[in-house]
C-alpha positions as CSV (number, residue, x, y, z in Angstrom):
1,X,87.6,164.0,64.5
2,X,85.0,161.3,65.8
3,X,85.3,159.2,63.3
4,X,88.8,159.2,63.5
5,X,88.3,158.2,67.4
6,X,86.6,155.8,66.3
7,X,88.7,154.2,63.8
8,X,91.4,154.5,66.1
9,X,89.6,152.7,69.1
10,X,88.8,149.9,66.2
11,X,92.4,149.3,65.6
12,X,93.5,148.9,69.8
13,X,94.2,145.5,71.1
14,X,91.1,144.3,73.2
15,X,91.3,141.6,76.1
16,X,89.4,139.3,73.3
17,X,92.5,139.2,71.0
18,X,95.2,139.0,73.9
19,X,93.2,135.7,75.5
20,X,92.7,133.9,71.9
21,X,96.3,134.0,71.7
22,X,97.1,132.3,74.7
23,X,95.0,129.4,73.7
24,X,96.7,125.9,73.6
25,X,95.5,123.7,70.6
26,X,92.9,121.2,71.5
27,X,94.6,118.1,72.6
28,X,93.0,115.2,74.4
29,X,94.2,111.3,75.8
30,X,92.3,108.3,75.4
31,X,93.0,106.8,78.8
32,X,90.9,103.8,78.6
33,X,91.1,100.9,76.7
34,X,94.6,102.1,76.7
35,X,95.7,104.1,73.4
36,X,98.5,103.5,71.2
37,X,101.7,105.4,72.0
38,X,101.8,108.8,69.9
39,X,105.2,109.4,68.1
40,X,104.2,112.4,65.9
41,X,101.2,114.6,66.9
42,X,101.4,115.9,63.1
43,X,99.9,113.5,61.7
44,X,96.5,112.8,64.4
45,X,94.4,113.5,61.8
46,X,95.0,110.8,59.1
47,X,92.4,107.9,59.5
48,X,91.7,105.6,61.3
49,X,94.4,106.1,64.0
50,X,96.6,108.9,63.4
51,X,99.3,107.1,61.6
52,X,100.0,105.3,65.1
53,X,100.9,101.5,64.3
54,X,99.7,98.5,66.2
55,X,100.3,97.8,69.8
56,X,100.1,95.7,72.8
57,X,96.9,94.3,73.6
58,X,95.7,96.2,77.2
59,X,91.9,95.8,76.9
60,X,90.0,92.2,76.4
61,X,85.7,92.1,76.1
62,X,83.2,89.4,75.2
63,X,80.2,89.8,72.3
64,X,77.6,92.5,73.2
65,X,79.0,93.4,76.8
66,X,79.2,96.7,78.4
67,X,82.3,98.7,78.4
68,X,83.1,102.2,79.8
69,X,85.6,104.2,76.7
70,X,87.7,107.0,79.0
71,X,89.6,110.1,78.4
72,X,90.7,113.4,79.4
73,X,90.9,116.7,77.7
74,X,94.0,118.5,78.3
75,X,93.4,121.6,76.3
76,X,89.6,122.0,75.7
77,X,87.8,122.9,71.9
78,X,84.4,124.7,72.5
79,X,82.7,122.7,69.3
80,X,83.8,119.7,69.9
81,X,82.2,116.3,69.4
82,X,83.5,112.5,70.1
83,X,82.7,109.6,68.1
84,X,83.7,105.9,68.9
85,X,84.3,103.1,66.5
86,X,85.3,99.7,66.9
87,X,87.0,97.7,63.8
88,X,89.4,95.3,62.8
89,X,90.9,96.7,59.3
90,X,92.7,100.0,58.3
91,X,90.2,100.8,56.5
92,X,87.4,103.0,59.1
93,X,84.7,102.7,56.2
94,X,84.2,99.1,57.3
95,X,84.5,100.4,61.2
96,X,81.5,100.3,63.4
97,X,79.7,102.9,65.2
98,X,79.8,102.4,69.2
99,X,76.5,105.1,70.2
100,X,76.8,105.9,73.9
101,X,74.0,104.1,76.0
102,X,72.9,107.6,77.3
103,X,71.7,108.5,74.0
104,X,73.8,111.5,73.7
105,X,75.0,110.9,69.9
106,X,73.3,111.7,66.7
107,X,72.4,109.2,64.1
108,X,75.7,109.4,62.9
109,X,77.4,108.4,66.8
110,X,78.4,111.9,66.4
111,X,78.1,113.5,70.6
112,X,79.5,116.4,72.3
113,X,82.6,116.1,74.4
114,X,86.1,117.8,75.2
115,X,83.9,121.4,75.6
116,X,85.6,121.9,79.0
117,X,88.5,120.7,80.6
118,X,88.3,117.2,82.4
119,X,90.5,114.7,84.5
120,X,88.0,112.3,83.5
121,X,85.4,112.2,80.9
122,X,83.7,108.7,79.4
123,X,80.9,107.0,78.1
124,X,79.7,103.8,77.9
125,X,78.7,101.8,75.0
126,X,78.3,98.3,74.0
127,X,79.8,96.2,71.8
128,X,78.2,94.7,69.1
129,X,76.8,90.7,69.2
130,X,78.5,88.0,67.7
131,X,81.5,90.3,67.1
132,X,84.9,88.4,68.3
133,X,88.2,89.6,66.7
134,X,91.8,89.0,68.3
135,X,93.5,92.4,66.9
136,X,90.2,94.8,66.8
137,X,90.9,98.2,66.9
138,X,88.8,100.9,68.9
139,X,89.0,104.3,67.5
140,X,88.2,107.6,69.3
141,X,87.2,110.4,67.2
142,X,87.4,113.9,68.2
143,X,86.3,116.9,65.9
144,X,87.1,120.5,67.0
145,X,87.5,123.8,65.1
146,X,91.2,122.5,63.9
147,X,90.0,119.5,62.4
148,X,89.8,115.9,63.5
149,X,91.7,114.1,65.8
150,X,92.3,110.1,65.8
151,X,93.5,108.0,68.7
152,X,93.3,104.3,68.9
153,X,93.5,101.4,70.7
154,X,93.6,97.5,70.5
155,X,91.6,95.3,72.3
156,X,90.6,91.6,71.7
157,X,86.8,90.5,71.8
158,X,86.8,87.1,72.7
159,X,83.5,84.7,73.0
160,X,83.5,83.7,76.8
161,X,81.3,85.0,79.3
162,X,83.0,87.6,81.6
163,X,80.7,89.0,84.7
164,X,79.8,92.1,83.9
165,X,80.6,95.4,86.3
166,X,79.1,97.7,84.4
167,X,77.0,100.2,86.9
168,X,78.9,98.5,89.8
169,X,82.1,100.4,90.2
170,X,82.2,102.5,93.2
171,X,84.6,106.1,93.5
172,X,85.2,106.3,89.7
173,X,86.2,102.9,89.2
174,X,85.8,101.9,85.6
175,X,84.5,98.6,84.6
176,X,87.0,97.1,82.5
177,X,86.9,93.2,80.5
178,X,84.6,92.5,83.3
179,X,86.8,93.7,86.4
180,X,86.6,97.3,88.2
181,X,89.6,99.1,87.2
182,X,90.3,101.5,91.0
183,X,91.6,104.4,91.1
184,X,94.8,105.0,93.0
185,X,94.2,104.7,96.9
186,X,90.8,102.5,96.3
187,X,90.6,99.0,96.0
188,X,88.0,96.0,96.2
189,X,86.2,94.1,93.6
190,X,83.8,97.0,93.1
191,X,86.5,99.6,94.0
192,X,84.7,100.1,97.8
193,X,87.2,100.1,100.0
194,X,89.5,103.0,100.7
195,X,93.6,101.9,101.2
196,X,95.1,102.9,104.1
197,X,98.5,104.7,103.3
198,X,100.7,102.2,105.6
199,X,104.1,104.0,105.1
200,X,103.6,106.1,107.9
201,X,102.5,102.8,110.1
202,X,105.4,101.2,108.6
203,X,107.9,103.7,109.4
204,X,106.8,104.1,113.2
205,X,106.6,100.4,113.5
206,X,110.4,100.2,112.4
207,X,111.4,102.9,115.0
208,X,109.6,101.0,117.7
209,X,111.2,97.9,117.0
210,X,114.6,99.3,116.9
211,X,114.0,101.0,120.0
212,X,112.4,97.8,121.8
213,X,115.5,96.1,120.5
214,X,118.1,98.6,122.1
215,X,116.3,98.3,125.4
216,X,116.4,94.5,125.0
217,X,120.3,95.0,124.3
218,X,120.6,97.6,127.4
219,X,118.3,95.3,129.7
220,X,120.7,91.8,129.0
221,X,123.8,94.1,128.9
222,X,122.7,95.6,132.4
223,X,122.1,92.2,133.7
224,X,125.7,90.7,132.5
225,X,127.7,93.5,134.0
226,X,126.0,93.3,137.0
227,X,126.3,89.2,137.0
228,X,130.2,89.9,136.2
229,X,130.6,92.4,139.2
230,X,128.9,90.3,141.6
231,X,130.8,87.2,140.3
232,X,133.7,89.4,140.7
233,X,132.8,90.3,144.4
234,X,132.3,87.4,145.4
235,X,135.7,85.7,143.8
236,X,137.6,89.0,145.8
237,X,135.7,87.7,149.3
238,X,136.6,83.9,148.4
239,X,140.2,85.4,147.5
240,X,140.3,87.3,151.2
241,X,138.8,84.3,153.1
242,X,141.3,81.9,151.9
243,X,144.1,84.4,152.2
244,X,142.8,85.2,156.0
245,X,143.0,81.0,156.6
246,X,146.2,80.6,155.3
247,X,147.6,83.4,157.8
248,X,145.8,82.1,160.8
249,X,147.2,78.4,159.7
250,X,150.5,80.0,159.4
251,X,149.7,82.1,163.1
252,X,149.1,78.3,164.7
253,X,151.9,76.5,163.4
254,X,154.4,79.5,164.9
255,X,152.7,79.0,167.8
256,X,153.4,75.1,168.2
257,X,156.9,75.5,166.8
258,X,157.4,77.8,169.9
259,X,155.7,75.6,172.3
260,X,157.7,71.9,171.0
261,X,160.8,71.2,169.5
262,X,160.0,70.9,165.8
263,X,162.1,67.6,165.4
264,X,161.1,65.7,168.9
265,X,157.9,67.1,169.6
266,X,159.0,67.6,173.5
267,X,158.5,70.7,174.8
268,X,161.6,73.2,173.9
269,X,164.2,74.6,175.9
270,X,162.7,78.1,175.7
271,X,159.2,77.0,176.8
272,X,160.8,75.1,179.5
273,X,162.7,78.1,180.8
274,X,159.6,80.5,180.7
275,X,157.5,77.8,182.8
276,X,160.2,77.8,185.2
277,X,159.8,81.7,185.8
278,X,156.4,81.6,185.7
C-alpha cells in the first residue's frame, strides 16, 4: 500500500511542471546598432543573420574606436551566452570576434548574457584597427537551451576621426559613432540635462493668452460703448439746446409782431389801444 502511495504521489502534477509550461521561448532585440527587421522568427538560427537581408545603414564608426553593442531580453534563457562579431561577407567563418572590454568573454568571445530579464543590457567592445568597410555587418549571437539565435546589423566603418564618448554618457546614454545617443526626456551632448515636459507650460500659456485677449476685447468694447453713449448724450443735449433756441427765437419774434405792424414797423393798432388804457 506504501509503495503504491508512493507511486501515486510520483505521477501528480507538481508546481515545477505547471511553471515550465508557462515559459515563453527565449527571445531577445538587438537595440543598438540598430538590427535588421525580422520577417520570420523561424529561421533566427541560420548563420550569420537569421536569413534577414541587408538593410539601411543606422550605425557609422571609425578604425579601432569604442562602441557600446545594446539589447534587451524579452523572454530570459538561464544558460545563455552572447557573442559579437563584426564582418563584411555572408560567410561568419571570415567574421571577427568583438571581446567585451570588461573581460567577461572566453577565448572564444563566448560571455554570459540574457540570464535575466532586462530593459537594457550592453557591452562595449572595440573595433578592430585599420578595419574600414561601407556595408559591414555586426552580428549578435545568442546561445540558450533552444539553440542559437542570430540578429544583425549594418554599420559602415569609415577612416576619419570621430571624438570619442565612450565613458562619457550620463543617465544611460549610449555612445554611438562618436555622439551620446539620450534616452527619452534627457538631452545634452553627454546626455546631462533632464527636458522639461513643456506641454503642460504650453497649454496654460494658451489659456492665458486667450484670456488676456478676451479682457483686451471686453476692455476696448467697454470703452467704445461708453464713448458711443456719451457721444450720444451729448448729441441729445446739443439736440435740446438748439431746439430750446429756436422756441425762445420763435417766443421773441411773437412778441415784436405784437408790439409793430409787421409790414410798417410802427407800433400796431392793438398796442396802441392797450397803451391808451393803461
Amino acid at each position: 500500500m506504501e509503495e503504491d502511495d508512493e507511486d501515486y504521489s510520483q505521477r501528480l502534477p507538481t508546481n515545477e511542471g505547471a511553471k515550465s509550461e508557462k515559459k515563453f521561448p527565449p527571445e531577445a532585440v538587438l537595440l543598438s546598432p540598430k538590427m535588421r527587421k525580422i520577417t520570420n522568427y523561424t529561421l533566427l538560427s541560420q548563420q550569420p543573420c537569421g536569413g534577414t537581408g541587408r538593410g539601411n545603414v543606422h550605425f557609422m564608426a571609425t578604425p579601432g574606436s569604442r562602441n557600446f553593442i545594446a539589447w534587451k531580453i524579452v523572454h530570459p534563457s538561464p544558460k545563455g551566452n552572447c557573442t559579437i562579431r563584426l564582418g563584411q561577407g555572408p560567410d561568419e567563418n571570415d567574421f571577427k570576434v568583438l571581446f567585451p572590454l570588461d573581460k567577461s568573454a572566453d577565448k572564444k568571445g563566448s560571455f554570459p548574457c540574457g540570464r535575466e530579464e532586462t530593459g537594457l543590457d550592453g557591452k562595449e567592445v572595440v573595433f578592430p584597427v585599420n578595419f574600414t568597410c561601407d556595408t559591414c555587418t555586426l552580428q549578435f549571437e545568442w546561445t540558450t537551451e533552444l539553440g542559437q539565435m542570430h540578429m544583425c546589423s549594418d554599420v559602415v566603418i569609415i577612416d576619419k576621426e570621430i571624438e570619442e564618448c565612450a565613458g562619457k554618457c550620463q543617465n544611460l546614454g549610449i555612445c554611438q559613432n562618436g555622439e551620446c545617443k539620450c534616452r527619452k526626456s534627457y538631452s545634452g551632448a553627454y546626455c546631462q540635462y533632464k527636458d522639461v515636459d513643456s506641454s503642460p507650460i504650453l497649454y496654460y500659456l494658451m489659456v492665458f493668452l486667450v484670456l488676456l485677449v478676451i479682457i483686451a476685447c471686453l476692455f476696448y468694447g467697454a470703452i467704445y460703448i461708453m464713448k458711443y453713449i456719451v457721444s450720444r448724450f451729448l448729441f441729445m443735449i446739443l439736440i435740446q439746446e438748439k431746439r430750446r433756441r429756436e422756441e425762445e427765437s420763435i417766443r421773441q419774434n411773437a412778441n415784436i409782431d405784437n408790439i409793430t405792424d409787421y409790414k410798417s414797423g410802427v407800433p400796431s393798432q392793438a398796442a396802441s389801444n392797450q397803451f391808451r388804457r393803461r
